[in-house]
C-alpha positions as YAML, in Angstrom:
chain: A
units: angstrom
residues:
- id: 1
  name: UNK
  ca: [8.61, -1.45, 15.44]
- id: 2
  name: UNK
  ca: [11.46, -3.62, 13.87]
- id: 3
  name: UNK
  ca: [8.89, -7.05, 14.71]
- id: 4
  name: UNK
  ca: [6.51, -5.47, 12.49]
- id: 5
  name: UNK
  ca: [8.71, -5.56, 9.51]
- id: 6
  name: UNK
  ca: [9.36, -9.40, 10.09]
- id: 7
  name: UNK
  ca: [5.62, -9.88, 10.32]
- id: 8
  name: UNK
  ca: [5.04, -8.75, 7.00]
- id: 9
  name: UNK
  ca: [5.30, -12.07, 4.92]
- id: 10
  name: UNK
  ca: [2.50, -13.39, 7.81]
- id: 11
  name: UNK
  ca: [0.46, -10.23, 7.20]
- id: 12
  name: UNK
  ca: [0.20, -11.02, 3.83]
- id: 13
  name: UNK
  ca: [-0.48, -14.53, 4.21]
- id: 14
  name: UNK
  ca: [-3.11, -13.93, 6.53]
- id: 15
  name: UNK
  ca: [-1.49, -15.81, 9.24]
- id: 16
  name: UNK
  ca: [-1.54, -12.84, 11.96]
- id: 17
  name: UNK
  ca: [-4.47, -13.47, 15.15]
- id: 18
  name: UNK
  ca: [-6.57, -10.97, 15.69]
- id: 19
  name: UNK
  ca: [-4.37, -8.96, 18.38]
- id: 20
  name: UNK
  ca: [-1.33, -8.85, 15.89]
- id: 21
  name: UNK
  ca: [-3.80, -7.99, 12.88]
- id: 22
  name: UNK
  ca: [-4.81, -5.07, 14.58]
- id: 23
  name: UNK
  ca: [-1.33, -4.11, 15.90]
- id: 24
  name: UNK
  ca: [-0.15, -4.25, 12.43]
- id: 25
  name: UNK
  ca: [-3.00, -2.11, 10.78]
- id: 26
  name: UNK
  ca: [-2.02, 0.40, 13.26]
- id: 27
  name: UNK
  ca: [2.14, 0.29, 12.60]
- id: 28
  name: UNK
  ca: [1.07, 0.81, 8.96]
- id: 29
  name: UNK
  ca: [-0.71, 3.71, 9.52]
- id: 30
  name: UNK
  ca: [2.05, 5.34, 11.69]
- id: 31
  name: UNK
  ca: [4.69, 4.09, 9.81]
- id: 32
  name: UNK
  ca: [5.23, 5.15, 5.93]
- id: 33
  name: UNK
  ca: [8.12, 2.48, 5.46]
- id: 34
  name: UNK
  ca: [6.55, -0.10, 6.53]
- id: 35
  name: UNK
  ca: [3.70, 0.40, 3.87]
- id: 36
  name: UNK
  ca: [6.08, 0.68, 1.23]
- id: 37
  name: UNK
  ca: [7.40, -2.56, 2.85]
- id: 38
  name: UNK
  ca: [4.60, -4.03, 2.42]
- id: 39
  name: UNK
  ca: [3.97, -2.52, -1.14]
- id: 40
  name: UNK
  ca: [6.91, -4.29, -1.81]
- id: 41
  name: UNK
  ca: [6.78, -7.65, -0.39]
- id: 42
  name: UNK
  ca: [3.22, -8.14, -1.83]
- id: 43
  name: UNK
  ca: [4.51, -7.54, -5.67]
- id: 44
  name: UNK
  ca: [7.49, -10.20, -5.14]
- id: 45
  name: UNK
  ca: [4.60, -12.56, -4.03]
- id: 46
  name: UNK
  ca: [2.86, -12.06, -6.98]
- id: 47
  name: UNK
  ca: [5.70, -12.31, -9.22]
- id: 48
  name: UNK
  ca: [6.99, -15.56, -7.59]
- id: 49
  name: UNK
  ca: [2.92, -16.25, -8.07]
- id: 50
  name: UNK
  ca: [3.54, -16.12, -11.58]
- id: 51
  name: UNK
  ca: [6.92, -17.34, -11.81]
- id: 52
  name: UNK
  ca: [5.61, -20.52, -10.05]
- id: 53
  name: UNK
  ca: [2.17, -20.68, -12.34]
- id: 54
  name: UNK
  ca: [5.02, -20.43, -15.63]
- id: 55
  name: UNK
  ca: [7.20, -23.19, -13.90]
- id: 56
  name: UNK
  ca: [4.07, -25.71, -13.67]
- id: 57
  name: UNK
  ca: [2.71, -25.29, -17.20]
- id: 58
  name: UNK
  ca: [6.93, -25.97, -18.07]
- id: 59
  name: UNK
  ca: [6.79, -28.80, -16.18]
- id: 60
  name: UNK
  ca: [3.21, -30.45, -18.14]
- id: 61
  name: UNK
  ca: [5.17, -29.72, -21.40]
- id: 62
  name: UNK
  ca: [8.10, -31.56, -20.38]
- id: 63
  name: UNK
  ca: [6.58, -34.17, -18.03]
- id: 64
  name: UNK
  ca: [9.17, -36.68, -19.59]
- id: 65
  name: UNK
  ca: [12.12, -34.90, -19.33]
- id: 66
  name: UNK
  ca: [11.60, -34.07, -15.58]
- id: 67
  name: UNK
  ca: [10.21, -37.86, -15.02]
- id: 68
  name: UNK
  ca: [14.27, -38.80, -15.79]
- id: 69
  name: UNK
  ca: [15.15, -36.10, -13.64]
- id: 70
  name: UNK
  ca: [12.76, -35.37, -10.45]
- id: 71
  name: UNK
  ca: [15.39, -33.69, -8.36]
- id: 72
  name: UNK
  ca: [15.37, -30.44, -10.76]
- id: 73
  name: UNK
  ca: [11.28, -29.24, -9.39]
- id: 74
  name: UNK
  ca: [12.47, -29.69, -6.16]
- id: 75
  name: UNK
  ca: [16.03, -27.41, -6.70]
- id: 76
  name: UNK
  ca: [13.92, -24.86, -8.66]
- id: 77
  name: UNK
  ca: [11.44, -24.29, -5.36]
- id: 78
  name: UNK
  ca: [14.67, -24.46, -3.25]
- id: 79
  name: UNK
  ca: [16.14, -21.98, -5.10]
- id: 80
  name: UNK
  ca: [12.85, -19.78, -5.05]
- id: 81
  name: UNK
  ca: [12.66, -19.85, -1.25]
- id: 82
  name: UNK
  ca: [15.85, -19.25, -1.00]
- id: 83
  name: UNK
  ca: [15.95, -16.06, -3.20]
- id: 84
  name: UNK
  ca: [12.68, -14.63, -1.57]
- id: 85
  name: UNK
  ca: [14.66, -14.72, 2.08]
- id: 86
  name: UNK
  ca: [17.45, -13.18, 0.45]
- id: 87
  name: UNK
  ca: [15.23, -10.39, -0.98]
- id: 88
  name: UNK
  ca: [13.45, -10.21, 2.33]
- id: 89
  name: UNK
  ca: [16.38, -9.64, 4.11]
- id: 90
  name: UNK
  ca: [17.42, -6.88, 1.63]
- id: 91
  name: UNK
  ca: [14.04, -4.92, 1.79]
- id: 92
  name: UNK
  ca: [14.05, -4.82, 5.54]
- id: 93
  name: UNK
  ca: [17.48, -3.30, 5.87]
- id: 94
  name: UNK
  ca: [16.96, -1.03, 3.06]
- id: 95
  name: UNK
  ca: [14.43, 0.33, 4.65]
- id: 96
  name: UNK
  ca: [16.06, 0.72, 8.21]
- id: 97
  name: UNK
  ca: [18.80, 2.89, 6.27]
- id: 98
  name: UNK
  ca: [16.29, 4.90, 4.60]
- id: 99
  name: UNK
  ca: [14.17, 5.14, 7.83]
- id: 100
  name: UNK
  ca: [17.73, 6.37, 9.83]
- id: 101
  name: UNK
  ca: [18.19, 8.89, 6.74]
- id: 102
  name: UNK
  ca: [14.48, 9.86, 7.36]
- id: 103
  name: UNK
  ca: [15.45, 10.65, 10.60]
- id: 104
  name: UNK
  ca: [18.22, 12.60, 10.08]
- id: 105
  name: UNK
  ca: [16.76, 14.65, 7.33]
- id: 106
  name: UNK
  ca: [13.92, 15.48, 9.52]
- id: 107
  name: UNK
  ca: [16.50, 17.22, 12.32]
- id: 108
  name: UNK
  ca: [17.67, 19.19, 9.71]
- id: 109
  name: UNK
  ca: [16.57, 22.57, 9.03]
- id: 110
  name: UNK
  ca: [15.18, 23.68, 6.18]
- id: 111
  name: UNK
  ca: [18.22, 26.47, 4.05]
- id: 112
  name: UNK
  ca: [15.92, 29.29, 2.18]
- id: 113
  name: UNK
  ca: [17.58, 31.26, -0.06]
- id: 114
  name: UNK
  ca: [17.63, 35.45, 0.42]
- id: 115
  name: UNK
  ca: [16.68, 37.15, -3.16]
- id: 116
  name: UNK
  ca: [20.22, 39.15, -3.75]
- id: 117
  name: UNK
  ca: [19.94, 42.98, -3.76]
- id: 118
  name: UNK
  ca: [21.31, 42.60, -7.37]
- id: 119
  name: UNK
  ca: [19.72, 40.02, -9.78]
- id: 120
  name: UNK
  ca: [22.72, 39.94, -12.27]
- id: 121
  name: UNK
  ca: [24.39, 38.84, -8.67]
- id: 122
  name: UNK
  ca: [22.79, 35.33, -8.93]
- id: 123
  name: UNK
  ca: [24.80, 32.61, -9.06]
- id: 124
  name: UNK
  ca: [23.62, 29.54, -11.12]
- id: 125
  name: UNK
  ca: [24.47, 27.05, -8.49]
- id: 126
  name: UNK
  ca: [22.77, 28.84, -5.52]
- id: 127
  name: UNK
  ca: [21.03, 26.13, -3.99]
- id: 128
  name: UNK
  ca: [17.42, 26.88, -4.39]
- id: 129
  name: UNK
  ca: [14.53, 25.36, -2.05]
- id: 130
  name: UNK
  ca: [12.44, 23.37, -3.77]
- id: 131
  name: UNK
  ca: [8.93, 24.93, -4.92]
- id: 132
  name: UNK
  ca: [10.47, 28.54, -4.98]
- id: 133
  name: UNK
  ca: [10.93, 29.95, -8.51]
- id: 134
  name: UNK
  ca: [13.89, 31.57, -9.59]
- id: 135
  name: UNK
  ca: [12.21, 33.93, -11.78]
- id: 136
  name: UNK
  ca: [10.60, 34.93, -8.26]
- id: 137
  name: UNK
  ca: [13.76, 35.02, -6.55]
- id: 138
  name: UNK
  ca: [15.25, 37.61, -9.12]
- id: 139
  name: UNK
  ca: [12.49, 39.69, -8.99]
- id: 140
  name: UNK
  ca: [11.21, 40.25, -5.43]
- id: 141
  name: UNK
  ca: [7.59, 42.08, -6.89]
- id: 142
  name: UNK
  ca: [6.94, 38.66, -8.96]
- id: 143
  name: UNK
  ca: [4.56, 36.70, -7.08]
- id: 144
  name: UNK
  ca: [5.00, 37.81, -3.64]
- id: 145
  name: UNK
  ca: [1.06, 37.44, -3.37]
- id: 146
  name: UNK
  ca: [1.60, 33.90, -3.19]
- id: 147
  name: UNK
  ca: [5.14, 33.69, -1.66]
- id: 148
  name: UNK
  ca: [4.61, 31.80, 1.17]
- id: 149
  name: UNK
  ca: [2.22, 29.09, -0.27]
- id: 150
  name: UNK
  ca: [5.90, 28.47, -2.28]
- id: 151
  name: UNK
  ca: [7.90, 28.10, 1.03]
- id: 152
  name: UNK
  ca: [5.14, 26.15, 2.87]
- id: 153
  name: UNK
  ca: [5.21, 23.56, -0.38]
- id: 154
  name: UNK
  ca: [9.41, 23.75, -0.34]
- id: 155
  name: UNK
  ca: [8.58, 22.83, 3.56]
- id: 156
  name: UNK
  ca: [6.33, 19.46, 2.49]
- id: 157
  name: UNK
  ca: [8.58, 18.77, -0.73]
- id: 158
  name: UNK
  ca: [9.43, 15.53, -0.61]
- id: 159
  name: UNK
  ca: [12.50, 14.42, -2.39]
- id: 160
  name: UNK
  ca: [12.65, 11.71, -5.28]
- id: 161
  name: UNK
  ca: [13.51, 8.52, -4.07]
- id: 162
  name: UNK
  ca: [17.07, 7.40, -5.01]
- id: 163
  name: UNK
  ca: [16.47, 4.14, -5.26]
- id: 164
  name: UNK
  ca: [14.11, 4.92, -8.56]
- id: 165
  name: UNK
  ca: [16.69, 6.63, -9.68]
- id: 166
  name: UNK
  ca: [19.02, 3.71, -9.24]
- id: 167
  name: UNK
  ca: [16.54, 1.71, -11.37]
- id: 168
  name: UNK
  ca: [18.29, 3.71, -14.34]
- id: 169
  name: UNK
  ca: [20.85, 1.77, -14.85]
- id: 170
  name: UNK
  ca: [24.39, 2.98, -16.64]
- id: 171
  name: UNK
  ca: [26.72, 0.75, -18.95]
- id: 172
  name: UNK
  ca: [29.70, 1.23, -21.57]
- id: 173
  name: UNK
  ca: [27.24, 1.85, -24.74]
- id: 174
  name: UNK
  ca: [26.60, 5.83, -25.24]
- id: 175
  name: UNK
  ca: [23.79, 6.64, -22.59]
- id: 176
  name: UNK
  ca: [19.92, 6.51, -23.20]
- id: 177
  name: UNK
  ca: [17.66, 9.89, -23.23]
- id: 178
  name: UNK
  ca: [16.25, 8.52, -19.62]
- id: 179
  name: UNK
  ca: [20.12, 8.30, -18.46]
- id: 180
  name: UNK
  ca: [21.21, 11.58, -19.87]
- id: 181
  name: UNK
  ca: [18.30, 12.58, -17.96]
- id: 182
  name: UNK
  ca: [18.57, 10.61, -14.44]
- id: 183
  name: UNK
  ca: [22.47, 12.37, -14.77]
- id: 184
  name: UNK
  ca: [21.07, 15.56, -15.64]
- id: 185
  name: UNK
  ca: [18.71, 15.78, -12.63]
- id: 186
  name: UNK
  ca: [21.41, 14.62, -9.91]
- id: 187
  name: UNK
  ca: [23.23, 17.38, -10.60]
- id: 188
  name: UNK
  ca: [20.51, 19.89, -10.28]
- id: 189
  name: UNK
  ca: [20.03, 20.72, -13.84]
- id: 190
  name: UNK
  ca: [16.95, 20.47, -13.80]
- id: 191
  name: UNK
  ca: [15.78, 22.56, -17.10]
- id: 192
  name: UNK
  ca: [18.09, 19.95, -18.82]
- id: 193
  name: UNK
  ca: [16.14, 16.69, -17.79]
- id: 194
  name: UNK
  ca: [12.98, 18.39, -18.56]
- id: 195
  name: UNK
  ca: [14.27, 19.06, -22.17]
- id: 196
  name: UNK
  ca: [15.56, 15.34, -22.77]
- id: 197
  name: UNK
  ca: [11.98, 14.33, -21.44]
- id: 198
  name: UNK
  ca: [9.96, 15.90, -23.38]
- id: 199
  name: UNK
  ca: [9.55, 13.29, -26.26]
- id: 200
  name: UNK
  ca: [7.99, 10.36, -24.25]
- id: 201
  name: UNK
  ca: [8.98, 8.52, -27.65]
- id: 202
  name: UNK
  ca: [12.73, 8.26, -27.07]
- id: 203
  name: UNK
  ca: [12.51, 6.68, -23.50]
- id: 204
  name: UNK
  ca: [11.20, 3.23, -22.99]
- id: 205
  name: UNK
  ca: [10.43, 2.98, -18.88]
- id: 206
  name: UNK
  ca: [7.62, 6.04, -19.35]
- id: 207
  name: UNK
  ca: [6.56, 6.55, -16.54]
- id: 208
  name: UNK
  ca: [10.00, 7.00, -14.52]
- id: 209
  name: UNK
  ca: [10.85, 9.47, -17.11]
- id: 210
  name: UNK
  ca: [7.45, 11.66, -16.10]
- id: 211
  name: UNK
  ca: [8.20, 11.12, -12.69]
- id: 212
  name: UNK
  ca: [11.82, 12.93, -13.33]
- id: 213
  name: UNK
  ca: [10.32, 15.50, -15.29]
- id: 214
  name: UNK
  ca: [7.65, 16.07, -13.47]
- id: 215
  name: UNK
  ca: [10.22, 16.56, -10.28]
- id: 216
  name: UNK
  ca: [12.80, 18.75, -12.77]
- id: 217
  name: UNK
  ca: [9.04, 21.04, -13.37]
- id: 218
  name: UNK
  ca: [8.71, 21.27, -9.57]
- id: 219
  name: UNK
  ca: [12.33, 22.58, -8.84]
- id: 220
  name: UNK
  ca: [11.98, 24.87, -11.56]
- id: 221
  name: UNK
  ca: [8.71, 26.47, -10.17]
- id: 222
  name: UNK
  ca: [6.59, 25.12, -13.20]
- id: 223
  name: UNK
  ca: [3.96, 24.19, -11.01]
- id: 224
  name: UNK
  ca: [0.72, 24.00, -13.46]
- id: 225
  name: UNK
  ca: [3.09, 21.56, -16.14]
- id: 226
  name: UNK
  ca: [4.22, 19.24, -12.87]
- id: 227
  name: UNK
  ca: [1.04, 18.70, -11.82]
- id: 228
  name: UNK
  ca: [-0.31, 17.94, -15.49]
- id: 229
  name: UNK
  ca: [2.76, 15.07, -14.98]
- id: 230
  name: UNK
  ca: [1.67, 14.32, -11.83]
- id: 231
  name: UNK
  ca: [-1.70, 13.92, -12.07]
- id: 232
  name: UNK
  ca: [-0.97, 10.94, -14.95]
- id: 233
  name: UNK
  ca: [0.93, 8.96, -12.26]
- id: 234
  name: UNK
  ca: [-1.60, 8.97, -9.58]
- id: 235
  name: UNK
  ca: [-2.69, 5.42, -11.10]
- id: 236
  name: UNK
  ca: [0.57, 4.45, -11.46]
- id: 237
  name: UNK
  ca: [1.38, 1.69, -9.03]
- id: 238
  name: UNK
  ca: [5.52, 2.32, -8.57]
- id: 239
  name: UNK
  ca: [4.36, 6.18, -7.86]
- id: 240
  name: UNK
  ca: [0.73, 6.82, -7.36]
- id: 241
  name: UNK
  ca: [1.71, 7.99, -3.48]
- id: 242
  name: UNK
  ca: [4.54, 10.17, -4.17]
- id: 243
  name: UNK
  ca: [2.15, 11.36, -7.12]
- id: 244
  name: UNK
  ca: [-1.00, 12.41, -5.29]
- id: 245
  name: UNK
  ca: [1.19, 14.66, -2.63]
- id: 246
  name: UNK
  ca: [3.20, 16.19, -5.29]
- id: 247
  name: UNK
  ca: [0.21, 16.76, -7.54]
- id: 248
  name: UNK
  ca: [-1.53, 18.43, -3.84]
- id: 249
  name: UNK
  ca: [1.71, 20.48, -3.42]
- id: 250
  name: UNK
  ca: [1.80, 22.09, -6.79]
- id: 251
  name: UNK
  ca: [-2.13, 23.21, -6.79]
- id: 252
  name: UNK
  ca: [-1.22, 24.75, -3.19]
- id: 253
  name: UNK
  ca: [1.95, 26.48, -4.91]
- id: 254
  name: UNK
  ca: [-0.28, 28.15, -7.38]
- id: 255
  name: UNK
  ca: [-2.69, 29.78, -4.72]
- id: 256
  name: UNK
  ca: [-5.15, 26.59, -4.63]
- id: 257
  name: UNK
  ca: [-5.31, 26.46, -1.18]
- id: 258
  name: UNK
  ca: [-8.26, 25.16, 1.32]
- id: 259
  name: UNK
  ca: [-10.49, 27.26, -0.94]
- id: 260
  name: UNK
  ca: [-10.46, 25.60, -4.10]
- id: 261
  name: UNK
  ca: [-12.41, 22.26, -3.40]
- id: 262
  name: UNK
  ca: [-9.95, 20.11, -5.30]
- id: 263
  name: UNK
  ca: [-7.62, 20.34, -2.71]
- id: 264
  name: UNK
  ca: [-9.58, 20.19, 0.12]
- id: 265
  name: UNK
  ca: [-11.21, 16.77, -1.17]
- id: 266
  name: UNK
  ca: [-7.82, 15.89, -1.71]
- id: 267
  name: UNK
  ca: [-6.41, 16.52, 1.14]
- id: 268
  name: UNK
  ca: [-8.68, 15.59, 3.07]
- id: 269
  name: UNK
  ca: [-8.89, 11.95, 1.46]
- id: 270
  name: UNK
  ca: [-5.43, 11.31, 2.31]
- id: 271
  name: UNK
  ca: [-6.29, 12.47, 6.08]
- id: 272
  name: UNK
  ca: [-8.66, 10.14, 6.02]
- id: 273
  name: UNK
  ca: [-7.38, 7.18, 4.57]
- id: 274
  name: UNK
  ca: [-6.78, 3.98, 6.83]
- id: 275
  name: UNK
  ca: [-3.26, 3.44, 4.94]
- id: 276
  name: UNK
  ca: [-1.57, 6.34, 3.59]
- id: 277
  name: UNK
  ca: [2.03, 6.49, 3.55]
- id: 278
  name: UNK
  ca: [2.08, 10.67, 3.89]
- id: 279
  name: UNK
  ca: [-1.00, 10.86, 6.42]
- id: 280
  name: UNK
  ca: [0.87, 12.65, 9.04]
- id: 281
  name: UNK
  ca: [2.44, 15.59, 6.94]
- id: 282
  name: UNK
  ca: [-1.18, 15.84, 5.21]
- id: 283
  name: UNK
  ca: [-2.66, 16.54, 8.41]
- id: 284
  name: UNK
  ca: [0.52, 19.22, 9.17]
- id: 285
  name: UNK
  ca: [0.14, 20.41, 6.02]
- id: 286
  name: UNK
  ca: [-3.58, 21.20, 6.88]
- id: 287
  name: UNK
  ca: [-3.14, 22.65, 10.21]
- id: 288
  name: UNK
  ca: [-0.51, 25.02, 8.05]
- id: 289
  name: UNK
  ca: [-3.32, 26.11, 5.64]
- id: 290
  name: UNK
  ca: [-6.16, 26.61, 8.19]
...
């Protein structure tokens, strides 16, 4: 599977014969990393697209200037290829780590909390499965009708991607509301980083800041106001994947199972799709519900 990822900058170029074309369409649909890969190697294209279209109209403007000097076009394009190997090389072991951690998470089984005989018992920093309530948890009569919808969705959670959350980046000067927020969330507090969130005024990268509160909702069992985040991100192009599963998983948390014919068109849609980066847990998650 590792040639595939080397292929990609051919794939994209359109360079592939029709026996590795077809190879490669089917990696992609076995392989969620490798889509992302691919995700990710098509927008550097297009920015280096774009940084090359800016570098041309430059170069009319100062036609004189690089007349004296015709080495510098050819040291900018050098320095372009250059960078785009280096980035290359970067995605592909990334994404090898992240695969291995895949791996590993996948082995590991999933830790459900017991509801304690006594709720003043709790303890704060109980780890709690993602998609099950703690208002449920204290009270074992709250919700038990739809119970194990929750710990089939805590099953199919998937986590937030660190490397978004690496994207909010710290410095000396007193932290932003989307840092306070990023910190907030790491440590599990998540009723914090929904708070700072809530004014989508005070944060400028919007839609990373509904993607943390929209997660921060989910852990907190506030199903109907993460999939209200959700469902604005399915158009987004940094989340619209992780978006569209989450936004399935919190319809199924609230009862809206195979029944309700949002989620079976939805569902079914990402069964269905040629290129899907979650296709294999959707049709788990389906063979769950039926």
């Amino acid at each position: 599977m590792e040639n595939y990822y080397l292929q990609i900058e051919s794939y994209l170029l359109g360079e592939l014969n029709e026996h590795e074309l077809l190879a490669f369409e089917e990696a992609l649909q076995n392989d969620p990393e490798l889509v992302l890969a691919v995700d990710r190697i098509r927008d550097i294209q297009k920015r280096l697209a774009a940084l090359k279209l800016r570098n041309q109209v430059s170069a009319v403007l100062k036609n004189q200037e690089r007349s004296k000097n015709p080495g510098n076009r050819l040291k900018t394009f050098f320095i372009i290829a250059v960078a785009l190997v280096l980035i290359l090389i970067t995605v592909i072991w990334q994404f090898k780590v992240k695969k291995r951690n895949l791996a590993k998470e996948a082995t590991t089984p999933i830790q459900i909390a017991t509801p304690p005989t006594n709720p003043d018992s709790i303890n704060k920093n109980e780890l709690v499965p993602a998609g099950i309530d703690t208002i449920a948890l204290r009270n074992p009569d709250i919700a038990m009708n739809d119970r194990s919808e929750k710990i089939l969705v805590s099953e199919f959670y998937i986590p937030v991607n660190i490397d978004y959350l690496r994207s909010v980046e710290s410095s000396n000067s007193p932290k932003t509301i989307l840092q306070q927020a990023d910190e907030a969330f790491k440590q599990k507090k998540y009723s914090k980083a929904a708070t700072l969130l809530q004014d989508e005024k005070k944060y400028e990268s919007e839609d990373l800041g509904i993607f943390i509160r929209a997660h921060s909702y989910f852990k907190l069992g506030q199903y109907q106001a993460a999939a209200n985040d959700f469902k604005r991100l399915i158009n987004s192009f940094q989340f619209k994947n992780e978006a569209r599963w989450s936004f399935l998983l919190c319809n199924i948390a609230q009862g809206k199972t195979l029944k309700d014919p949002e989620t079976k068109v939805l569902l079914d849609s990402m069964i269905s799709a040629r290129v899907f980066p979650f296709q294999q847990k959707a049709i788990a998650l389906k063979s769950r519900l039926e």
